[in-house]
Structures are given as structure tokens and as C-alpha cells.
N, C-alpha and C positions, 0 to 999 in steps of 0.2 A: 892285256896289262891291267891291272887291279892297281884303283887308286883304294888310299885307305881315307877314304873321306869320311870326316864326320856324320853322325845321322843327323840331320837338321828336324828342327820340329812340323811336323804336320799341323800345317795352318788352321783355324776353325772354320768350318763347314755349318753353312744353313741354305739351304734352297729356299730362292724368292718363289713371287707366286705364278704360279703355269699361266703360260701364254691360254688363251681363252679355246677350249676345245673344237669352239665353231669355226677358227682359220689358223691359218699357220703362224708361229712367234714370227717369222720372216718372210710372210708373202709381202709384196708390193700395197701399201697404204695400210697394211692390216693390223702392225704393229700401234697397238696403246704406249702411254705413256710410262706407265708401269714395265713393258715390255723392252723398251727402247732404255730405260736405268739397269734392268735387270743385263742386257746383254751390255751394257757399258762396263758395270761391275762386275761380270767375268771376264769381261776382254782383258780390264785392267787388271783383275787377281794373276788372271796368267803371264801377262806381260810381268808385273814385278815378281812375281818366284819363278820368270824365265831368266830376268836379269840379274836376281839373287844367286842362283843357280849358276850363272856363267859368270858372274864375280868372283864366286870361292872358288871353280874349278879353276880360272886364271889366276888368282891370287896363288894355291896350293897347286897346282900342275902348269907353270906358263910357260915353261920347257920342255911342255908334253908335244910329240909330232900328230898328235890328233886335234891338237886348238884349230887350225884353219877351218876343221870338220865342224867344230864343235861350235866357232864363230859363225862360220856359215850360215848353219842351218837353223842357228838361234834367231839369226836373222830373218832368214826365211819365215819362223814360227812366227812371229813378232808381226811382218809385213804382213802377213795372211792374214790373221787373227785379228790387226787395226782394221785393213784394207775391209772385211767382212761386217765391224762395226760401223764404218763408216760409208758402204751400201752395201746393205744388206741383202738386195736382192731378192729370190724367190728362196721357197722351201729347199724346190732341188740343187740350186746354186749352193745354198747354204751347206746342204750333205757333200756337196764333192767339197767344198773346203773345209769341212770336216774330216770328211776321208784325206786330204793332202796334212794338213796339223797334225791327227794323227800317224800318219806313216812317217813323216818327219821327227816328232816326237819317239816315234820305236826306236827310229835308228838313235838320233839322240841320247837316248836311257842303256841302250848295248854300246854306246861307246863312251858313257859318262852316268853311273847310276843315280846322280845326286840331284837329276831332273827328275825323277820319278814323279816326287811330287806334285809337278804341273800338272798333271793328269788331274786333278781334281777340280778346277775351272772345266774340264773336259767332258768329265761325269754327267757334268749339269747342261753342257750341249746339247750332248750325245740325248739325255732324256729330252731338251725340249724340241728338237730334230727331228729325232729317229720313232717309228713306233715301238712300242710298250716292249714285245719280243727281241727286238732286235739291239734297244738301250740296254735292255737287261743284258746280253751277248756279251755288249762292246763294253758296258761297265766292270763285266765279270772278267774278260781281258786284259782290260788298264789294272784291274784289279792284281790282277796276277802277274803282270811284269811287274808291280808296284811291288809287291813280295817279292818277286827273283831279285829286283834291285838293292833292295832294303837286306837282301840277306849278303849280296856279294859288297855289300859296305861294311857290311858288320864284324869285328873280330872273332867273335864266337857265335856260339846260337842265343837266340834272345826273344823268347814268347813275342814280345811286344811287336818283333819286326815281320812275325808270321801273321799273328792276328789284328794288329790294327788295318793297315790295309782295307782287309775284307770286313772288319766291320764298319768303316768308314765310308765306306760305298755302298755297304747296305742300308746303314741308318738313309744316306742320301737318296740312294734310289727309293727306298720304300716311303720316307714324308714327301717324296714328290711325288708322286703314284698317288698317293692320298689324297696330297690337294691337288692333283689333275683332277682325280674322280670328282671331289669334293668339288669344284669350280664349275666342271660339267653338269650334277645331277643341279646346282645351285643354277646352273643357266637356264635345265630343261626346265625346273620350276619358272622363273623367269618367263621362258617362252608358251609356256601352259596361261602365267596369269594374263599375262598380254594378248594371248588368243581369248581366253574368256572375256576379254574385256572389250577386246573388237568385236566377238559375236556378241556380247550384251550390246554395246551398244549399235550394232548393228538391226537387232531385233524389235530395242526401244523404240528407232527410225520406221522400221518395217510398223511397231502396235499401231506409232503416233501418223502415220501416213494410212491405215485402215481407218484410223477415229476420226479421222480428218473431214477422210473423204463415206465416209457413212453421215458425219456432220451434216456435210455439203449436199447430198443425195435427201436427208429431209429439210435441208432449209429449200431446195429447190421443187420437192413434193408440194412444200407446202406453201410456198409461195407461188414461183413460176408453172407449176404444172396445175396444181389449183386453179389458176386463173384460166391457163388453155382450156381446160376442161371446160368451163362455164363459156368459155368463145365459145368450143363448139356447141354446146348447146343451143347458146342463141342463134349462132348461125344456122343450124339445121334448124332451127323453129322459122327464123327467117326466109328460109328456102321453103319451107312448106307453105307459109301464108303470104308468098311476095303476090302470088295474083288474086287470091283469094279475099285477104285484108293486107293492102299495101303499106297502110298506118301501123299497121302490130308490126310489119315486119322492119318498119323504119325504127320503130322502137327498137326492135331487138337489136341493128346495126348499129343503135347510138349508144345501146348499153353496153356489147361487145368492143364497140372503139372505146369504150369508158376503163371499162376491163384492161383492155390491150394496155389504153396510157397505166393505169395503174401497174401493169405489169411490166411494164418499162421500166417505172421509176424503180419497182423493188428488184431490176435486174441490174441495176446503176446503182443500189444502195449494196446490194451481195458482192459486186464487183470492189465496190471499196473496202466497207468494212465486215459486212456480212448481217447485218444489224435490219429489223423489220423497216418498212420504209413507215411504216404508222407510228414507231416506237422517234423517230430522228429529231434533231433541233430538241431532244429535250422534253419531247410528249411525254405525257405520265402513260400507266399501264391503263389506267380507267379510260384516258381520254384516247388510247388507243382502240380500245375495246366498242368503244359508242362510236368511233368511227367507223368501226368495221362493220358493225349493226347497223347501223343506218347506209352505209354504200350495198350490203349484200340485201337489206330488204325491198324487194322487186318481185315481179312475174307471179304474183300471189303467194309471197311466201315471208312475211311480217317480221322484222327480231326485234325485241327489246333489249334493252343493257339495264342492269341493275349494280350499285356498289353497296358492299355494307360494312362498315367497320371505319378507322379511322383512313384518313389519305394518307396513307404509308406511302415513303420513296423506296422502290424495291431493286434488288440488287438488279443490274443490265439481264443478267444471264437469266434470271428469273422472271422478268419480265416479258423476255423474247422469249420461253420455254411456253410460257402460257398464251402470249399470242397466238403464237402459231399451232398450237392448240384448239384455240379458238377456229381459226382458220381453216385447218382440217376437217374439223368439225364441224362445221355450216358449210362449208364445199359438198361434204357427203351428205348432209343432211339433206342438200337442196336437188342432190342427186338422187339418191337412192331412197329416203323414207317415205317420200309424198307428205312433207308435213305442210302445213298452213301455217302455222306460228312457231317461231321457235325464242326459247330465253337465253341472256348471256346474265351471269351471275358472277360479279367478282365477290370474296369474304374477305378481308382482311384484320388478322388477329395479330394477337403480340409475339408469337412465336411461328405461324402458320397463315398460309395466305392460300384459299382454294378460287377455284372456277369451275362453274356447274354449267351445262352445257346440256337444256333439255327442249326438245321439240315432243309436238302433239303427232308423230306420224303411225304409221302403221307396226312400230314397235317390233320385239322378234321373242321367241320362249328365252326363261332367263336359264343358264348352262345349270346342268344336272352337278345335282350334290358330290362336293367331294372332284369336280372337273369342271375345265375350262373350256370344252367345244360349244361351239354354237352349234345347234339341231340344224337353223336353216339351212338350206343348202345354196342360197342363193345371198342377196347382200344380208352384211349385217348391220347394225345400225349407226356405221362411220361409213358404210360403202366398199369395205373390202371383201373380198367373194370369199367363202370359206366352205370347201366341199365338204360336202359328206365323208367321214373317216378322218380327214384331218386331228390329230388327237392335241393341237395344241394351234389354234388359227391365229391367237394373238401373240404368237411368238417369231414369227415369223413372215415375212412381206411375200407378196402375191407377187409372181416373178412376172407377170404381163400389166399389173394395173400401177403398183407403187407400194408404197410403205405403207400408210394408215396408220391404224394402232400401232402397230409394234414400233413405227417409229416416233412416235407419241409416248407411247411408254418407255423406248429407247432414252427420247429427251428429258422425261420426269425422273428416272431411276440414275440418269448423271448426275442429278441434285437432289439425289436421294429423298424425291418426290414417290407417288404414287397414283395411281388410275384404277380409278372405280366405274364399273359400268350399272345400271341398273335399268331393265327393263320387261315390258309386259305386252303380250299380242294385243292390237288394235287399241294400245296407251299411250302409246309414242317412247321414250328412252330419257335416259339420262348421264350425260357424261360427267364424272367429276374428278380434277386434275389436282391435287392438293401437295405443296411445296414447305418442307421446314425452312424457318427465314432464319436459324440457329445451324451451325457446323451440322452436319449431319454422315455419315457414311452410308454410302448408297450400299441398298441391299446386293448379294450377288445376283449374277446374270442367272 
């Protein structure tokens, strides 16, 4: 039976924006807020041009024997269609009440054409639902009853009832297709900068946890391992002359407990704040310096301290850069050059503060032209061993003895200091550790 129903206008169409590609518009918790208005606002479109729709047919057919059909099942559409906004459930929950709307809707539009139009709430499911092939399917479908409908309303034939349809659900599927994509490749970027950004700063943790502990590894060369070293010393001098001279060797047990306490206190000064224990309460650098000279001159081996220039207050960091300089540097010296005297020299200038560091020992050839190896094969004149072939010995620490230079010059090129050595066979050596007291950018590694 053909009702000659009017053709009602096709409502306007815009797809909201795609549920987000990384979960489903309708899994459990996954719905945005965006998502949860977009599916309000189709539920609603289809509910009032279901109830549009079932107005006119009752108004113009109410003595039609198909209304109970037709009441029915509107019902049904309705109940579903709320029932689904208002738990939404999973993806696949969501497809079979998709599949139930639409099957009820079929019948619906073969027994009353002037529903056709609901199908376009349906459209916009169906795409955020179904995947990409299969929207396409079901749209092309709805599509096409939408045509058979539209034509069995019509009195004659009428371009507009063939083609609008199908271009009205082209426009729709294809700008949602777009902003699917568009939403997705917009995510993976997203997810691209947030990975860059965990490894950057995962990396910066990894540089600042190596500088840390390379830090740590020469403030303890040069403090606590320095000091051991000079124990043992005494103590095996001790052991050789306990029965021979018992007074030398009393000596050297009181110089080595003398040692130990000082090494205490700089292992209670590293543990706090990392800071020299000669530099604390406020010592200046100079007064730390003439401290260190006069506790290391012992066992025949003399140091003087010298200042020159004004009494500058020097930054923390500069100050403990060059102590412990110091420190390396009279530990080897007393080790390995055999000297008798050695000088501590602080310079302090308006832009530049040095420390010269020379002893009268047995000295080493000074490195050939145009290179950095030491000839000797045995110490050089801080005490660190550098074989034969080595093509670069101050660049890298002696994996059984310690750092020495390199971590001496590690410490000066942080403050974009520098390290000069100069020395002559049977002259003794000269170290000099020179600091800009001005910004500076340290050279590269």
C-alpha cells in the first residue's frame, strides 16, 4: 500500500569530531567528553525525526492497519537508541544495538517511507562503530533504501530524490574519514613528542648521574684516596724501622693517625656537603692552601705557600677546583718525584686566578712537538703511570691507580680553566692550574 506522503526536508548534516583512534567511541571509561555530547546529539537527532516521522504518518495514515507496526517498532528504535546513550557499554555491545536499530529501521522504511530519513543519525554510528570498510558497506546501504524510499514517495521522477541521498552520505562519510585520519596522524605526532621527551629527559638523568658520579670518583681521589695512600706509606716505613729505629717509627704512626683524623673529617665534610674540609667555616683559598703546606711538609720533603695579587673572595666552586689540585699534586709529588722542596703559588688577578705547583724532583722529558705523550714509561710527574704507546696518557685515568691528571684537568675544563705542565730531566716540574673568574665556556672535551 503506497502512502502519497509528502517528501520532508533532509535535515543538515555535519559530523562531530572522531572518537580518538587509540580506543573505542564506546568502550568502558574511554569515552571523552567530546564523545559522550557527540553521541547525546545523535541519539537526540534520531529520536526527534523518529518522532517527526511518526507524527505525519499518524496524522495522514491513522486509519492505516499498519500503525500498530509502525507504533511499535518506533518504540523499539527510541528505547534502543536512549537505552545505548545512556550505558553505553563496550564497542561490541554497541554493534549489535546497531545491528538491532538498523534491522528495525529496514523494516520500518518498507512499511512507511517517510522514516528514511533517520538513517542519517545512523550514518554517523555506523562510521564511529564499524571499521572504515564495513561503514562504507552499511552507509552505501542506508543509502540506497534512502533512494528506493524517497522515490516510492514521490509522484513522478525527480533528480533530486535519486541524488541527494547518495551525495549526502558521501559528503558525511568522506569529512569523517578525514578527521578520523586527521585526529590519528595528529595523535601519532602527539605520541612521537612525548616519547622524545621521556627519552630526552631520561638521557639528561642518565649525562647528570655520569657527571655526578665522575664528580664524586675525583673529590674522593683527591681527598680520601690521597690520604690512604700517604698511610700506607708511613706505615710500611713504620714496619721497616719498628726495630731498627723505634722513634722514626713512632713518628710515622703519629703522622699516619694525623692523616687518618684529617681523613675523617674530609669523609664527614663529602658526606654533607661535598665541600674541602680546609675550604669550611668560611676559610679563604689562600688560608687553605698554607694549611695544606704546612700539615703535608714532613719526612724531608719542605712546601712553602706563596700569594700574590689582591685577597680576592673566589667563587666556592673555584676555590675547591684548585685545592684539590693542590692536593693531587703534593700527594704525587711526595710519591713519585723524590723531591725535597716543593712551592705552592697562588696568582690572583682581576679576571684570572692561577696556582703553580712546582717541586725540585727528578723531573721527566717535556712531550714531543705537536704531542701529548709522556716518553717516560714509568711515573709522570703527578704520579700517574703512563706506558709506552699510550698516544694520549692525560686524557684518560690509569684503571688500577686513579685519576690524576685527567681528573685535574676534568675539574679545570668544567670552569673553563686550563692545565699547563712544564718540565725538565733532573729540574724537578711545574704544574700550573689557571681559572677565568669571568663566564667563560669551557673548551670541548
Amino acid at each position: 500500500m503506497r502512502h502519497p506522503d509528502d517528501h520532508p526536508q533532509p535535515p543538515s548534516t555535519s559530523p562531530g569530531p572522531p572518537a580518538s583512534p587509540a580506543s573505542g567511541a564506546f568502550a568502558p571509561g574511554a569515552q571523552t567528553r567530546d564523545d559522550r555530547l557527540l553521541s547525546a546529539l545523535l541519539t537526540t537527532a534520531f529520536v526527534v525525526l523518529l518522532a517527526g516521522a511518526l507524527l505525519r504518518y499518524v496524522l495522514k495514515h491513522g486509519d492505516s492497519d499498519r500503525l500498530p507496526w509502525i507504533v511499535g517498532l518506533s518504540v523499539v528504535l527510541a528505547v534502543v537508541q536512549v537505552a545505548g546513550q545512556a550505558r553505553p557499554g563496550s564497542r561490541r555491545a554497541g554493534r549489535v544495538r546497531l545491528a538491532l536499530v538498523v534491522a528495525c529501521w529496514v523494516v520500518v522504511v518498507l512499511l512507511a517511507p517517510s522514516f528514511a530519513w533517520c538513517a542519517v543519525p545512523l550514518i554517523h554510528t555506523a562510521l564511529r562503530l564499524l571499521p572504515t570498510r564495513s561503514a562504507v558497506a552499511l552507509v552505501t546501504a542506508l543509502a540506497t533504501l534512502v533512494v528506493l524510499a524517497e522515490l516510492r514517495l514521490a509522484d513522478g521522477f525527480d533528480p533530486n530524490h535519486l541524488l541527494l541521498p547518495p551525495v549526502v552520505a558521501a559528503l558525511a562519510t568522506g569529512v569523517f574519514v578525514y578527521l578520523t585520519r586527521e585526529a590519528t596522524r595528529r595523535q601519532h605526532l602527539i605520541d612521537d613528542l612525548v616519547r622524545t621527551r621521556r627519552e630526552l629527559a631520561a638521557t639528561e638523568r642518565r649525562e647528570g648521574t655520569l657527571a655526578e658520579r665522575q664528580r664524586l670518583s675525583r673529590e674522593i681521589h683527591d681527598s680520601l684516596a690521597q690520604g690512604l695512600s700517604s698511610q700506607n706509606m708511613l706505615l710500611q716505613a713504620a714496619d721497616r724501622q719498628w726495630d731498627t729505629d723505634p722513634e722514626a717509627a713512632r713518628t710515622h704512626l703519629r703522622t699516619a693517625a694525623s692523616i687518618a683524623a684529617h681523613g675523617l673529617t674530609e669523609a664527614r665534610r663529602l658526606v654533607h656537603d661535598l665541600a674541602p674540609a680546609d675550604l669550611a667555616e668560611g676559610a679563604g683559598l689562600a688560608q687553605a692552601l698554607a694549611t695544606l703546606a704546612a700539615r703535608e711538609s714532613r719526612d724531608g720533603l719542605t712546601i712553602r705557600f706563596h700569594a700574590e695579587g689582591p685577597d680576592t673572595h673566589l667563587p666556592d666552586q673555584v676555590a675547591s677546583a684548585l685545592l684539590r689540585t693542590a692536593q693531587g699534586a703534593l700527594a704525587n709529588i711526595r710519591e713519585h718525584s723524590g723531591a725535597r722542596t716543593a712551592a705552592l703559588t697562588l696568582t690572583c688577578l682581576d679576571d684570572t686566578v692561577a696556582l703553580d705547583v712546582a717541586d725540585d724532583g727528578r723531573g721527566f722529558p717535556a712531550p714531543e712537538p705537536g704531542g701529548t705523550r709522556d716518553p717516560l714509561g714509568d711515573p709522570d710527574p703527578l704520579g700517574d703511570p703512563d706506558p709506552l704507546g699510550d698516544p694520549d696518557p692525560l686524557s684518560r685515568p690509569d684503571p688500577l691507580r686513579g685519576h690524576g691528571l685527567p681528573a685535574i684537568r676534568a675539574r679545570l675544563r668544567q670552569l673553563g680553566g686550563t692545565l699547563a705542565i712544564e718540565s725538565t730531566p733532573g729540574e724537578g716540574a711545574v704544574l700550573t692550574a689557571t681559572i677565568p673568574l669571568t663566564p667563560a665556556t669551557p673548551p670541548a672535551p
